[in-house]
N, C-alpha and C positions, 0 to 999 in steps of 0.2 A: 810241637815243641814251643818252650814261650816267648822266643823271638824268633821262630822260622819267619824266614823273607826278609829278616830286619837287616840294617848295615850299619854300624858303630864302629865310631873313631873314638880312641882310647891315647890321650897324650899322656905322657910321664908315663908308656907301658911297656916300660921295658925291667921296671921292677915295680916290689913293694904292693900300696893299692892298685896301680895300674896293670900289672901285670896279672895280679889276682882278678880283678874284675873283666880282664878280657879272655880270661879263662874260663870263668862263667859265663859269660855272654854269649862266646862262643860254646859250652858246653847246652846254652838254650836255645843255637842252632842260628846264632846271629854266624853272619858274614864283617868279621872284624879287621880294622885299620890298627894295628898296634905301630903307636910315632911315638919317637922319641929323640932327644939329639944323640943320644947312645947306640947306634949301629950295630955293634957288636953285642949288645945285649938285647935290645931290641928283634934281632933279627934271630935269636935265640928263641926269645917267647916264643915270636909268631910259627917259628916250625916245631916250639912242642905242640903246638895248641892242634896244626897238622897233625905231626905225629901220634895223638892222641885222639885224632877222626872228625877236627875242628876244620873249620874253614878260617884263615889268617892271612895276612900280609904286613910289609912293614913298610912306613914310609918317614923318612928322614923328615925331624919337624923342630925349627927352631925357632920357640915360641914365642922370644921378643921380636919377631920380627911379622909382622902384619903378610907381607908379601908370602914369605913360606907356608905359614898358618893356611890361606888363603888357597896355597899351590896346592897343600895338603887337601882340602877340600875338595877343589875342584878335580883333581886328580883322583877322588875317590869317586865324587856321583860319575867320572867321565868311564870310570870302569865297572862298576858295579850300578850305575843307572839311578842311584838314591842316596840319602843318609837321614836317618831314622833315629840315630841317637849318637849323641855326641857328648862325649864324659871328657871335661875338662880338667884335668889331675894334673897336670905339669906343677911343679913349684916347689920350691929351696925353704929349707929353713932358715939360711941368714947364716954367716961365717963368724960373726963374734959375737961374743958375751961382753958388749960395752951398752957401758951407759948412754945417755941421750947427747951426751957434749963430747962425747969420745966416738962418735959411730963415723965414719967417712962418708963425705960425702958420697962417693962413687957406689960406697956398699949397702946405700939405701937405695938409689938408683936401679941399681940390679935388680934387687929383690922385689924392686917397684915393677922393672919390667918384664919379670918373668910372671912374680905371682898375681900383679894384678894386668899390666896389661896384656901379658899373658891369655889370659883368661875373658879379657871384653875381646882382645881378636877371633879369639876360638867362638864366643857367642853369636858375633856378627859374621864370621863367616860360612857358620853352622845354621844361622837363620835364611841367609841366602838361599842356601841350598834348600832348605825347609819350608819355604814359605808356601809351595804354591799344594803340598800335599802332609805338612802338619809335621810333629817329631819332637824329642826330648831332648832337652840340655841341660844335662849336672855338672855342676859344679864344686871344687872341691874349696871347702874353708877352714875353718878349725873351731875347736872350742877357743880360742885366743880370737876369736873376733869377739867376744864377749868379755873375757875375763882378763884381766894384766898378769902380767909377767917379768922380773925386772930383765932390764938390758935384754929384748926383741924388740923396739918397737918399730920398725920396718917392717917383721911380720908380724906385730898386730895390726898396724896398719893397714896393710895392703891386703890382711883376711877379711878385714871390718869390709873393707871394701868391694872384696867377691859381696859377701852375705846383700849388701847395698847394690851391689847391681844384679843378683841375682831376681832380689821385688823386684825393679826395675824395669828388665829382659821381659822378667814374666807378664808385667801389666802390659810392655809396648807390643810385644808378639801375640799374647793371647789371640788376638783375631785372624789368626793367620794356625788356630789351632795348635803352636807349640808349647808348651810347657816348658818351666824353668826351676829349677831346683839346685838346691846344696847341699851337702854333707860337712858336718863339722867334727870330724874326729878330734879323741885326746890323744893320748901319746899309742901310738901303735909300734910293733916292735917292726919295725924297718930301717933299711940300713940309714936313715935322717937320726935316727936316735943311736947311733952307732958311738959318735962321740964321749956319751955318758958311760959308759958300759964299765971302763975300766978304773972309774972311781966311787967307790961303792958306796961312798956316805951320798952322791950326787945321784947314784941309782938306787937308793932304797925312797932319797927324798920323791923322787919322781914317779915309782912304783905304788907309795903310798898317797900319792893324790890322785888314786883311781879309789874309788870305793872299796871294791875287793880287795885291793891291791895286788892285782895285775894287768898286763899291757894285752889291750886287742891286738887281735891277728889282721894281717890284710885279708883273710879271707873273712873275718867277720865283716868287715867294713865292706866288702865286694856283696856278700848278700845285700847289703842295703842298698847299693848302687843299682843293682838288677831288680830289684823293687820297685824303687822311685822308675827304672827304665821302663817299664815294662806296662801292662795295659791296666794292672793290679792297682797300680796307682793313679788312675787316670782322672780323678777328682783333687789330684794332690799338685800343686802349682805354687810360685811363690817363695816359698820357706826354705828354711836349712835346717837339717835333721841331725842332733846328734847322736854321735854313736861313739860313746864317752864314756861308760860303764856309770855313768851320773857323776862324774869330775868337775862338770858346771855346776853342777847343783848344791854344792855342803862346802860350810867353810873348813879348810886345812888348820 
């Protein structure tokens, strides 16, 4: 199988990409950590994933916090002996639609510390573990580290910034044989996009800035995750890959 013997932690897996992708993972015979601060949903995946002839577990992970992040970790090589791949997926879209002079302060703050520091604790603690026998770290970004949006810019910000420490990871770890990657999805249909749903002139606007004009699934975006995981891409380092249906690419 294509991750037999592997061990992957999955944050933000208790829905959407995260949940899709540690269903695959563990459908390729990995030994999966499905965290999330969600309990009650989280602890749902990890027993379909059982139920379904997976190997799972779940561990409570709040991911502005270094210390938990951290517990998570260690708490997984202390039982399972290793970690082999570690998908970084936590992270909020952001509570309003304000402008740049209208945004609070606090609610940049957040979004600062979930989506980006979020994401450099899960790196560093994930390299820890990794260092002395190699292993993959994906990272979750967006097409909005690239392109503007009005009223987000906390998460463009703090995506710009996965994509910038994802080079980063990948040049300092390189000799330690870990890999560093991202994923930049457009709008996938998960409950983040839930908001839009029920005004149609705001969901046709946003349907139609996919090419086809329609929204990836998490399971499309989980194939890509298992990709980048996996040995298939073992020449592939560095980058964030979209998986956008080409939404970055054409003007609206």
């Amino acid at each position: 199988m294509r991750f037999a013997g592997k061990v992957a932690i999955v944050t933000g897996g208790a829905g959407g990409i995260g949940s899709a992708s540690a269903k695959l993972l563990a459908e390729g015979g990995a030994e999966v950590v499905v965290a999330d601060i969600n309990r009650d949903a989280g602890r749902a995946v990890a027993a379909g994933i059982v139920e379904a002839g997976g190997r799972a577990s779940f561990h409570a992970v709040d991911v502005t916090s270094y210390e938990s992040v951290s517990n998570m970790v260690e708490d997984t090589v202390t039982e399972f002996g290793q970690l082999d791949i570690m998908f970084n997926n936590a992270g909020v879209f952001g509570d309003g639609q304000l402008d740049l002079m209208e945004i609070p302060i606090e609610e940049y703050q957040r979004t600062v510390h979930i989506n980006q520091d979020g994401i450099f604790y899960g790196i560093r603690a994930a390299a820890l573990a990794m260092k002395n026998r190699g292993g993959v770290i994906i990272n979750t970004a967006s097409i909005y580290a690239y392109i503007a949006d009005r009223k987000q810019l906390p998460y463009h910000a703090t995506k710009a910034a996965v994509v910038g420490m994802t080079k980063a990871a990948a040049l300092d770890l390189a000799k330690y044989n870990i890999r560093v990657v991202a994923i930049a999805p457009s709008m996938i249909d998960t409950p983040l996009i839930d908001r839009w749903r029920a005004d149609e002139r705001v969901w046709n606007s946003i349907r139609k800035s996919q090419m086809r004009q329609q929204f990836g699934t998490p399971e499309e975006v989980a194939q890509v995750v298992a990709f980048l995981a996996s040995d298939e891409a073992s020449f592939v380092n560095g980058h964030a890959f979209f998986v956008d249906d080409g939404a970055a690419a054409f003007k609206r």
